[in-house]
C-alpha positions in Angstrom: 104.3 141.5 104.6 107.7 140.4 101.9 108.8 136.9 101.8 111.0 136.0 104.7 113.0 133.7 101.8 113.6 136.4 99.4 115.5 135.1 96.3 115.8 131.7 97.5 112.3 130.8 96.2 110.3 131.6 92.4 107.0 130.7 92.6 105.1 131.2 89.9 101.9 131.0 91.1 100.1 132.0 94.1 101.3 129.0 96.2 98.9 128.3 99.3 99.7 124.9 99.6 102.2 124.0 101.5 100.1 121.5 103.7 100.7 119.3 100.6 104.2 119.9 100.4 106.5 122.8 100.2 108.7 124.9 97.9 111.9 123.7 97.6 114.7 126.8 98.4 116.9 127.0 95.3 120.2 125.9 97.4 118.1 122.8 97.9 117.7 122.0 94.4 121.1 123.6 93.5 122.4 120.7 95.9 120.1 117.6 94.4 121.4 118.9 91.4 125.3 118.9 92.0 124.7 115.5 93.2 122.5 113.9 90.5 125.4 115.4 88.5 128.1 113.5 90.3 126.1 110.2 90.5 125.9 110.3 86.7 129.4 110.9 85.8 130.7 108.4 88.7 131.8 111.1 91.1 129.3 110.7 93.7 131.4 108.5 95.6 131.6 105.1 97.0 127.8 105.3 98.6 126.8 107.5 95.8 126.3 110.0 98.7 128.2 111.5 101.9 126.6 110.0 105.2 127.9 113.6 106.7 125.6 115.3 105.1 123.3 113.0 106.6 124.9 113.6 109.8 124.5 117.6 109.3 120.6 117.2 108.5 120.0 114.8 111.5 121.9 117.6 113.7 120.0 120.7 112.5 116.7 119.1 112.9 117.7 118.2 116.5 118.7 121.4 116.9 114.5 122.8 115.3 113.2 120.1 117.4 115.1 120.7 120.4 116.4 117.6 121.8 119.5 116.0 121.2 121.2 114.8 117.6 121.4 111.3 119.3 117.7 111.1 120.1 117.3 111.6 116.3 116.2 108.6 113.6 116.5 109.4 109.8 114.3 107.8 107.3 112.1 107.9 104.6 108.1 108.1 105.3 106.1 108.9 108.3 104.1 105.4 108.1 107.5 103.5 108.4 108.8 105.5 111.2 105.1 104.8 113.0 105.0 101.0 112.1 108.4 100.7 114.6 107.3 102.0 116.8 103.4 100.0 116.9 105.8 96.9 116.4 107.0 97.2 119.5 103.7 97.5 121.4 102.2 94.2 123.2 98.9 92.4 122.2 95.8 93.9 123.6 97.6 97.5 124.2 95.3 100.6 123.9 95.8 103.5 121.4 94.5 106.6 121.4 93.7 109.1 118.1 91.9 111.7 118.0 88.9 111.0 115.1 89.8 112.1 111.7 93.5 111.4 112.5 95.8 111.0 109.6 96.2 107.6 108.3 99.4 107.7 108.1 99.3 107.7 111.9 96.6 104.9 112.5 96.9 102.1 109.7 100.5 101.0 111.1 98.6 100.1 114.2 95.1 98.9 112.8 97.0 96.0 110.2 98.2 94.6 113.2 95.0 93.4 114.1 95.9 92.7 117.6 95.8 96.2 118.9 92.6 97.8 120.8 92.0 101.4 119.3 90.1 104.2 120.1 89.3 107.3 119.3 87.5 110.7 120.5 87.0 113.8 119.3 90.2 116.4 119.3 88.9 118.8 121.7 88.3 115.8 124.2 91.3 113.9 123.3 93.2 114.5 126.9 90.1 113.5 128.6 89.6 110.3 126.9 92.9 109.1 128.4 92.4 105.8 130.5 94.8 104.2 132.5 94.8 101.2 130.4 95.9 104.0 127.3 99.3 102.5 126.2 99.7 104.8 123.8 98.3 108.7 122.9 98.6 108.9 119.0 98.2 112.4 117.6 99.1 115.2 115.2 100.2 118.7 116.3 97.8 120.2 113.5 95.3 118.3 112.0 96.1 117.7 108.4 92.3 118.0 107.3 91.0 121.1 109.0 94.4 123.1 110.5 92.8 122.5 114.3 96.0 122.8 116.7 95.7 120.2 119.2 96.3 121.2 123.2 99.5 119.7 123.3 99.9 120.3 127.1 96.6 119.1 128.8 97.5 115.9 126.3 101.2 115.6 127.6 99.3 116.1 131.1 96.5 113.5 130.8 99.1 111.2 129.3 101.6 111.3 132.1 99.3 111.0 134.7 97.8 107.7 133.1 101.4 106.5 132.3 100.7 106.7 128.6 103.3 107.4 126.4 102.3 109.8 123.9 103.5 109.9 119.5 103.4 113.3 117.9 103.2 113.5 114.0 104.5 117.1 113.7 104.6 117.1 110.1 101.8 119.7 109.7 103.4 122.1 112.0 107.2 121.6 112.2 108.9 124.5 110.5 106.5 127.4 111.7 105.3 126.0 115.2 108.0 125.6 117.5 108.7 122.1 118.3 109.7 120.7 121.6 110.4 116.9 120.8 111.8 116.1 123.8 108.3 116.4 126.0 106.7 112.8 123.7 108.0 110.0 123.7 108.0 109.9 120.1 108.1 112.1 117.2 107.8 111.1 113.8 107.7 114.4 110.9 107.7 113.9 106.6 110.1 116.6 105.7 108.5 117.5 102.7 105.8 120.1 103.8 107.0 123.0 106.3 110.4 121.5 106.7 110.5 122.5 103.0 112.7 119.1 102.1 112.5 117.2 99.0 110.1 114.3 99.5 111.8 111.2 101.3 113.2 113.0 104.0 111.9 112.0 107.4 112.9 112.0 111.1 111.7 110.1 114.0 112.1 111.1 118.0 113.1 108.5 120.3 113.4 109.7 124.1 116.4 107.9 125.8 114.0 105.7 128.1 111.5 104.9 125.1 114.6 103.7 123.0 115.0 101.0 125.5 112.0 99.3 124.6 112.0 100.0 120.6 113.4 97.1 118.6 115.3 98.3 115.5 113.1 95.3 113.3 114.6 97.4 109.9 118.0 97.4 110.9 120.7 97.3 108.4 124.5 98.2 107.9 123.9 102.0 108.2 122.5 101.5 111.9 125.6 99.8 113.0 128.2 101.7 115.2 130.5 100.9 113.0 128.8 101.2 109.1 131.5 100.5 107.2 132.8 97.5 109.2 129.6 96.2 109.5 128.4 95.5 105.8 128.7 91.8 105.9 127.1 88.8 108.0 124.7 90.3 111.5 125.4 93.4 112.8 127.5 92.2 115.7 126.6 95.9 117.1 124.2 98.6 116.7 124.3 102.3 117.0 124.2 103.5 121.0 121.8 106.3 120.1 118.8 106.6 117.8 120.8 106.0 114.6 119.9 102.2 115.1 116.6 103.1 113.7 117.9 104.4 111.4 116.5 104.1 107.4 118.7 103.5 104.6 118.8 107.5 103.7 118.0 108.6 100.4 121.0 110.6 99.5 119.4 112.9 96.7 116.0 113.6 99.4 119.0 114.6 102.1 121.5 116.8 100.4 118.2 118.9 99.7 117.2 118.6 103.2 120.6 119.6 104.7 120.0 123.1 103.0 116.3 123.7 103.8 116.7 123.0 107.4 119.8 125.5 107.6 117.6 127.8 106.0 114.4 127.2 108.2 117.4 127.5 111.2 118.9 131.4 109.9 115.6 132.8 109.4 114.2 131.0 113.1 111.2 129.5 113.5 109.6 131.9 115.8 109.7 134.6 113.2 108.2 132.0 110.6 105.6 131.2 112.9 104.9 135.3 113.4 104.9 135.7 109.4 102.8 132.6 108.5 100.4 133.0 111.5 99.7 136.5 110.4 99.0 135.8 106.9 96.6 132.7 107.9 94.7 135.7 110.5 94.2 137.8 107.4 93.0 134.8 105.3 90.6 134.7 108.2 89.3 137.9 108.4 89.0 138.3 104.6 87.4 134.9 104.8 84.5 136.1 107.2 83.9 139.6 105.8 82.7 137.8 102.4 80.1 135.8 104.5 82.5 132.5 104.8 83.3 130.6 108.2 86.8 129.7 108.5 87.7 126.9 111.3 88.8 129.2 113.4 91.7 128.9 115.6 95.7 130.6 115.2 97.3 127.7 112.7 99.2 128.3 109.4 96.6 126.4 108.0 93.3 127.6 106.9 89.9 125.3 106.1 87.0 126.7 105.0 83.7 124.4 104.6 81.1 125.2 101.4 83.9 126.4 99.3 84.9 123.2 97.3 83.1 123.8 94.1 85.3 127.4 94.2 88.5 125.2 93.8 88.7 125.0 90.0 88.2 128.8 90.1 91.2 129.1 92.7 93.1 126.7 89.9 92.3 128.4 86.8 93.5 131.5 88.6 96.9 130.1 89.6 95.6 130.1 93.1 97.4 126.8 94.6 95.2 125.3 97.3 94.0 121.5 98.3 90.8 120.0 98.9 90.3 118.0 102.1 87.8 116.3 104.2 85.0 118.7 102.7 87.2 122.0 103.1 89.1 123.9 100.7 92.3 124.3 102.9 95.2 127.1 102.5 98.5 126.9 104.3 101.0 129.7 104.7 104.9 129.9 104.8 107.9 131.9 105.0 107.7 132.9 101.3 104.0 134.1 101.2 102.9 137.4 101.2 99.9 139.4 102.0 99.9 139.8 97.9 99.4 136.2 98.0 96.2 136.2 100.7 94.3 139.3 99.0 94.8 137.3 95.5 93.2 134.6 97.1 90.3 136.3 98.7 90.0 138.4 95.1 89.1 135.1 93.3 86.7 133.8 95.8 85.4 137.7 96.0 84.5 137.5 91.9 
């Protein structure tokens, strides 16, 4: 299997790591670039950055996420976009993760200190659903191991308990399709499958679960009016979810305008056929040299007992991560099977 980027990307290395973050495309960097460029010679403008390109990065994540641009919040980190939304929950509230969960996803609710949480194995998540659950708090693919959760027996659970349900999709959005609209919430870092420079981030509000979010970060840019509003209280916000809004990085943006058009030409179904592929062959090379993968159909690969291999993988130019007592491998668009049977020649010598 070729690289579904082609010339847009130069590794030099054997890069299985995109679970830590992703290769940036070169029309990416080409457009941080032009813009650092402009910013230094005073030609970047009044913001020192367009808020349409902004715009066009909100509206072709909607578009991968499948819901509309106005349920769409742009910001910087996955913990901020989480801490709104435990800000708005009541004293006492429930919250669901599965164990092992991301911090990212948890600590915004645990400092809080007024919060009851609980947690249960990933496997039993949708059965640990109580009807005093406020809140379901998960990730699509565990970040530590690569297990996919079962996002509809979740949904189903938490619907039937009248829980509203948060999805971090930031280990799967770019090569597992994403349906945004079926959580209440949706909060992805950009900087992994997305394939956008780092500080890049977009939240998910539905249109009923916007109504009970306050906007506690809310500055000039989530006005309805932005320029008119840069002075005194914002006399009105945004209608839609650009009241929770972030102050965007402009540099992290004009990067993330391109990678998302490019994760949007090449489609996400056939990224998910390539990268799942390559992750089955990991797999099976995996467990024909006596090692046992978690097993399962995600992008990501963990394998247990094969930490102390890592600084061979390193000195090989083999880029994987160490997690949780795993070494774990991710796969992307511009991976090849060259890529997987370099890997599995290292850990074969």
């Amino acid at each position: 299997m070729d690289s579904l980027g082609g010339a847009e990307f130069a590794p030099d290395m054997t890069y299985l790591n995109t679970s830590s973050c992703g290769l940036l495309p070169r029309r990416s960097v080409e457009a941080v670039q032009a813009l650092a460029r402009d910013n230094a010679t005073g030609r970047g403008g009044e913001g020192a950055g367009s808020f349409e390109t902004v715009g066009a990065a909100r509206d072709t994540f909607a578009r991968l996420a499948g819901v509309p641009a106005g349920r769409v919040a742009v910001g910087g980190s996955v913990a901020v976009h989480v801490g709104l939304i435990a800000s708005s929950l009541r004293p006492g509230d429930e919250v669901l993760f599965p164990e092992g969960e991301f911090s990212s996803v948890i600590t915004p609710f645990a400092v809080r200190g007024d919060l009851v949480l609980r947690y249960a194995p990933l496997e039993k998540l949708a059965g640990e659903v109580r009807p005093d659950t406020a809140l379901v708090a998960f990730s699509s693919v565990q970040s530590a191991d690569g297990r996919v959760a079962d996002l509809p027996a979740i949904r189903a659970a938490a619907a039937a308990h009248g829980a509203r349900t948060l999805l971090d999709a930031t280990q799967s959005a770019g090569w597992l399709p994403l349906d945004a609209g079926a959580y209440d919430y949706t909060v992805t870092g950009g900087f992994k499958f997305l394939l956008c420079p780092r500080g890049a981030s977009f939240l998910t509000v539905t249109e009923e679960a916007q109504g009970s979010l306050m906007p506690r970060h809310a500055g000039w840019v989530a006005a309805e009016d932005t320029w008119g509003s840069t002075y005194g209280p914002v006399e009105r916000l945004a209608t839609t979810a650009r009241r929770f809004d972030e102050p965007p990085a402009f540099l992290s943006y004009y990067g993330a305008e391109q990678s998302l058009a490019l994760l949007e030409e090449i489609g996400i179904d056939a990224i998910h056929a390539h990268d799942t592929a390559l992750a089955a062959r990991f797999r099976a090379g995996l467990t024909g040299l006596g090692h046992e993968p978690v097993p399962g159909e995600s992008a990501i690969v963990s394998v247990p007992g094969l930490t102390h291999r890592h600084p061979d993988l390193r000195r090989a130019r083999v880029a994987v991560s160490v997690r949780a007592g795993y070494v774990r491998a991710a796969f992307h668009l511009y991976n090849t099977t060259a890529d997987v049977d370099r890997a599995l020649d290292v850990l074969a010598g």
